[in-house]
N, C-alpha and C positions, 0 to 999 in steps of 0.2 A: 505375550501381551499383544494383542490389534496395536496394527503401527497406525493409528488414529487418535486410539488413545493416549500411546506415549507420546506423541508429539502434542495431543494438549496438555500433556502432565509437564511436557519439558517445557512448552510455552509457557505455561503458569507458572511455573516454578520459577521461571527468567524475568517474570512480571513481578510477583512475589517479592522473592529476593531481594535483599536491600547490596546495591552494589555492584548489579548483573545488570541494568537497565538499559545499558550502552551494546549489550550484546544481540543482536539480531535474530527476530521471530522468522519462521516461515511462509507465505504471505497466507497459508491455510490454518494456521493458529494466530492469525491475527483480530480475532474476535474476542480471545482474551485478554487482548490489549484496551478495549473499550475504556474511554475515560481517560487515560494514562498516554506518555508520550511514550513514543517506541521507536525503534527501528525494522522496519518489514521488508525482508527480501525477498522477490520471485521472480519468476518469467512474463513479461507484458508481451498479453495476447493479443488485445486491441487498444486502438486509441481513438478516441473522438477529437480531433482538433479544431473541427469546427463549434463556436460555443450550441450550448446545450443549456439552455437557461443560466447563461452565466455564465456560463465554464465549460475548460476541457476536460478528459478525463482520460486516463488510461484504466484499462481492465487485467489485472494481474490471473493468471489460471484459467483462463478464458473465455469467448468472447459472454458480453452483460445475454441472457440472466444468470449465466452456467458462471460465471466469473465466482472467485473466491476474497479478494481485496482490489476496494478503487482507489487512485489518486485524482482530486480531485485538483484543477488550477484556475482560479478567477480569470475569466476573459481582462482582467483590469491590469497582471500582471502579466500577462500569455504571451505577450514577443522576447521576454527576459528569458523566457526557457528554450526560445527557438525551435527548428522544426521535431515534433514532438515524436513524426511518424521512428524518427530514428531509434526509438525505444523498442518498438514491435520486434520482439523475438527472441530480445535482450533480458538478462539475469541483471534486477534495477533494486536497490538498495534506496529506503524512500524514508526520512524521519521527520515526524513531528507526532501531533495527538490523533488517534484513533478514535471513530464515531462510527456510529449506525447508519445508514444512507438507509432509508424506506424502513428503521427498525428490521431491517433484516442480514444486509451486508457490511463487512466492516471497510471502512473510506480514512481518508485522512486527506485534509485540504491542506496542499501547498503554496507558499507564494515568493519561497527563495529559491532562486534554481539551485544551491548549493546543498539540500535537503534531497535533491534529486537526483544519482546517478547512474552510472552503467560500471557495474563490477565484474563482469566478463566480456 
């Protein structure tokens, strides 16, 4: 079986699932998290810490367009999570609800740093 495909079947199936929800996507199957709260781990490739209509953002999988999952953080909240660059290169465990940025990527806006961290 294409490791692209089991990794959406395992995605889905953790989304699915009633009971599994607390277990973590990979930030490349995080699109079938849309709509749904999750957890999505990867490696952040880039960050924009300067606001960007709003907000920061980090780019999981890397740098925006080629990225695979964004977090998104309100410029309203952005000194609560401190310097951001420290994420770059880091394996980041990131939770809340999954959405579309441009209907095409999947994102998820943060505003507790505690939603946010570094697992390696």
């Amino acid at each position: 079986m294409n490791l692209h495909v089991l990794t959406a079947l395992t995605a889905l199936a953790l989304v699915v699932a009633p009971g599994l929800a607390a277990q973590a996507l990979p930030d490349t199957a995080a699109r079938h998290a849309v709509g749904r709260s999750a957890v999505v781990v990867g490696v952040v490739a880039q960050v924009k810490d300067r606001s960007h209509r709003g907000y920061a953002y980090l780019n999981f999988g890397g740098a925006y367009p080629q990225h695979t999952f964004s977090v998104w953080i309100p410029d309203s909240v952005g000194t609560r999570f401190g310097d951001l660059q420290r994420f770059v290169g880091k394996r980041v465990r990131a939770s809340g609800e999954v959405w579309l940025q441009n209907n095409e990527w999947p994102a998820m806006t943060i505003t507790d740093p505690k939603d946010l961290e570094i697992v390696q």
